[in-house]
N, C-alpha and C positions, 0 to 999 in steps of 0.2 A: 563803471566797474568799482572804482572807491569814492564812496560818496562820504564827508566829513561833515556835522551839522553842529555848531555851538559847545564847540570841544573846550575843554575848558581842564590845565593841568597845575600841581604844585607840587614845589618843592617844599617841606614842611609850609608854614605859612607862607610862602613864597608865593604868589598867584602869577605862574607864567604865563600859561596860553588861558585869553580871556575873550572866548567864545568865536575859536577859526573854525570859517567856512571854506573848504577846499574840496573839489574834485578831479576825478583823474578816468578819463573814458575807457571802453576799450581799445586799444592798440596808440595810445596819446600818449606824446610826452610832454611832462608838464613841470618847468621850473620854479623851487620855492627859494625867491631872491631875500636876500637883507642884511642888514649887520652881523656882526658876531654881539651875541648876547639877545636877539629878539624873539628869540624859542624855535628857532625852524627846525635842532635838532631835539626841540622836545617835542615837538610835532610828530618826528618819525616817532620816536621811541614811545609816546603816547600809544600811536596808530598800533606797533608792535607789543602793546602789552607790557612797557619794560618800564612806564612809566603808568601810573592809575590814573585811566582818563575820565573826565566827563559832559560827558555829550554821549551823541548819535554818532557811529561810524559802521558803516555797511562795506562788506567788500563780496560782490558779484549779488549782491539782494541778500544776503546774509550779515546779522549785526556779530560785530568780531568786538564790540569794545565789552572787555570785564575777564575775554578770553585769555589763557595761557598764552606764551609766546612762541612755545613750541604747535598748540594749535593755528595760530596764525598763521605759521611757515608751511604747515601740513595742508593749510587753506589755500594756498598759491600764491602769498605774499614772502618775497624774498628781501633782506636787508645788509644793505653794505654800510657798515656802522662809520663812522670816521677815525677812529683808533687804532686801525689795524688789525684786528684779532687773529691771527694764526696759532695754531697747534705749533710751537717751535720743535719740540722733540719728535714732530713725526714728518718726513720727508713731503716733497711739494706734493707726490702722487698721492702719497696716503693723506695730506689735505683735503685736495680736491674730492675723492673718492668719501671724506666725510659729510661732503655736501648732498650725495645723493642723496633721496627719500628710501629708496629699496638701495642695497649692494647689486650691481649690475646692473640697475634700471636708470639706462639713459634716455632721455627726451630729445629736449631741443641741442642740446650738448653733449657733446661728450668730450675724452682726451682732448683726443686730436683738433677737435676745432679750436680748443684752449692754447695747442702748443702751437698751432698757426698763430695765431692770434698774436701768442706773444713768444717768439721764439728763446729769450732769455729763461725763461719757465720751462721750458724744453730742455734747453741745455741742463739745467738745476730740477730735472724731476725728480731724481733719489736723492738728492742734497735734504738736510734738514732745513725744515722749515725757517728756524730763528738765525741761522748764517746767510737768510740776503737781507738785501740792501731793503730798506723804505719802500724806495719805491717798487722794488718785486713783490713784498710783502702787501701793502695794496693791490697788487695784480689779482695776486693769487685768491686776496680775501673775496674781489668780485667775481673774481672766475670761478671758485667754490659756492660761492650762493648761485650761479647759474645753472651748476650742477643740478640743483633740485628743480631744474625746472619750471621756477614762477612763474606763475600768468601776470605779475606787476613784482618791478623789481623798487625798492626805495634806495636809493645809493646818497651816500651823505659825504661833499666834502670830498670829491674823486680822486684832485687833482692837488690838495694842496701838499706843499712841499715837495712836489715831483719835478724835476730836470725836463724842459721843454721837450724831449724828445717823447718822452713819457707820455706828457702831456696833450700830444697829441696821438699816441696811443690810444688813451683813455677814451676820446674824443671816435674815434674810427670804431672800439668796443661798443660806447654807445650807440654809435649810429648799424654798429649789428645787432644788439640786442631789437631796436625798431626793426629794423626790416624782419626781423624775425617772429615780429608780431606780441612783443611783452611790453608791455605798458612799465611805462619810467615815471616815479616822480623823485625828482633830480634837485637837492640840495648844493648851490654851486657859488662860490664866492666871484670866479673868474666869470664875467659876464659874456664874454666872447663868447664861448663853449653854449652857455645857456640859448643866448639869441639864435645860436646855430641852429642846434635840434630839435628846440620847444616847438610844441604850436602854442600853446598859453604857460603865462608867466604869471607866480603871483607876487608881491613884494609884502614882506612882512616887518609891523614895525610894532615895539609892546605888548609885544603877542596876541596882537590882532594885522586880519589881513587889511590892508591897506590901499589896493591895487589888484588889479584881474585885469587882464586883457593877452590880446597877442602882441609879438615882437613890433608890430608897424605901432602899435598904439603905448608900450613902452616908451618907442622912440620919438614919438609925436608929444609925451608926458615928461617934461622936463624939470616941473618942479617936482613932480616924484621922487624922478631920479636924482636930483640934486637934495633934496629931504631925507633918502632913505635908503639912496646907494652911492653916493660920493662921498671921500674921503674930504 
């Protein structure tokens, strides 16, 4: 589904991503591990247009790198940024309801499978936006990109600074959007969560990938881990 070949990004002279190979099949979820500071969100933002990529990047046999970011989204890639973005002056529904592609055209989502999901967002539908807490505000921001319906969603960074209860919120939403058939590629500092729902994991280090394999062969790679994800 998203194929990445010899991607290559900067910040002015800054040379962050220096030639990542990543892909993400149909219906896979697939985590991108590493430091803070090794590019994994200029990876997304790359992929999204929001950063000038260069390389090869296809998503469903179509090259999307050079494209706008709003064609990207309209292409079936959906993006949960790590910032929070919410519209604060306009209530949780009229959020949500900014996600859709059409007004009234639901897909895989709609309301109500949002306000199941997360019943706090229920209770605050016509609340504004910017009076909740952090971690509502994350809810909402992935539950609005679901909205549209992506065929792969890129969610960056889900859980950080959320209250354990959240946390595994977060954790339960993921493992819906799978079963629902949308491919994830999952930026995740909390390794738990990643091991859970990946089938392949890549570990990224200098903004190159450094690692590819599944969960059993993570766990079997212990100078990796010890090199490029241990404190």
């Amino acid at each position: 589904m998203l194929e990445i070949r010899d991607l290559h990004a900067y910040y002015g002279k800054s040379h962050i991503l220096q030639g990542v190979d990543l892909s993400v099949a149909d219906g896979e979820i697939v985590s991108l591990l590493g430091r803070n500071g090794v590019g994994r969100s200029t990876t997304c933002k790359a992929i999204m247009g929001l950063v000038a990529p260069h390389g090869a990047i296809t998503f469903k046999g179509r090259p999307i790198a050079g494209l706008r970011p709003e064609q990207i989204a309209h292409a079936g890639i959906g993006y949960v940024p790590e910032d929070r973005q919410v519209f604060p002056t306009l209530t949780v529904e009229q959020n949500l309801e900014l996600g859709l592609k059409r007004s009234g055209s639901f897909g895989r989502w709609n309301f109500e499978d949002v306000y199941k999901m997360f019943p706090n967002l229920d209770a605050r539908r016509h609340k504004l936006a910017g009076v909740l807490s952090g971690g509502e505000q994350q809810m909402l921001t992935m539950c609005r990109t679901l909205m549209g319906d992506p065929d792969l969603v890129i969610i960056d960074e889900p859980t950080e600074g959320l209250a354990p209860k959240l946390v595994e919120q977060v954790g339960d939403l993921l493992d819906e959007i799978a079963r629902r058939g949308v491919s994830i590629l999952l930026v995740e500092q909390k390794l738990a969560i990643a091991l859970r729902i990946s089938k392949r994991l890549y570990v990224m280090g200098h903004g190159r990938i450094v690692f590819e394999g599944d969960t059993a062969a993570l766990h079997a790679n212990a100078s990796v881990r010890k090199e490029w994800l241990e404190v």
